[in-house]
C-alpha positions, 0 to 999 in steps of 0.5 A, a space after each residue: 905789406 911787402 915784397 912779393 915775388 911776381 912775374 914781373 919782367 926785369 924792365 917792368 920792374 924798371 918802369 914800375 919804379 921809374 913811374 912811382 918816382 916820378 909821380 912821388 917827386 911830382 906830388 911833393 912827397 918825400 920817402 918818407 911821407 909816403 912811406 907812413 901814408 902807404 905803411 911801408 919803410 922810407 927804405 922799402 921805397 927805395 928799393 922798389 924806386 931802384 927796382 930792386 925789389 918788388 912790392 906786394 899787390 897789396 902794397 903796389 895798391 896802397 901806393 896807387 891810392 897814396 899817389 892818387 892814381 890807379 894800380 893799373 897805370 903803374 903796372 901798364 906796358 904803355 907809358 904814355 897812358 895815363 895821367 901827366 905828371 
């Protein structure tokens, strides 16, 4: 699991990482712990939480399952749907 290029405009990015955040801070969870739950480095994180890079599908699933939401809420166009944090 890892980068991965996507076509992904810049302020989708920003969201993306915006939104995993937000919910990590919001269950509790360190880099760190998530990072071992999804399989990835605490710095790989935070590089997706400053978007400045871009997780692989796989890795953006991962991450989905470990924050107990679904891929397509991280990656939707519209904040406001989804769960509340």
């Amino acid at each position: 699991m890892g980068r991965r290029r996507s076509n992904m405009p810049a302020d989708g990015v920003a969201v993306l990482g915006d939104r995993i955040r937000s919910l990590r801070q919001a269950r509790g969870l360190t880099l760190a712990e998530l990072g071992r739950e999804v399989g990835v480095t605490h710095s790989f994180l935070s590089q997706v939480e400053r978007s400045l890079t871009q997780p692989s599908m796989r890795t953006l699933t991962a991450i989905a399952s470990a924050l107990d939401i679904s891929a397509s809420f991280l990656v939707a166009a519209r904040p406001g749907r989804g769960p509340r944090l």
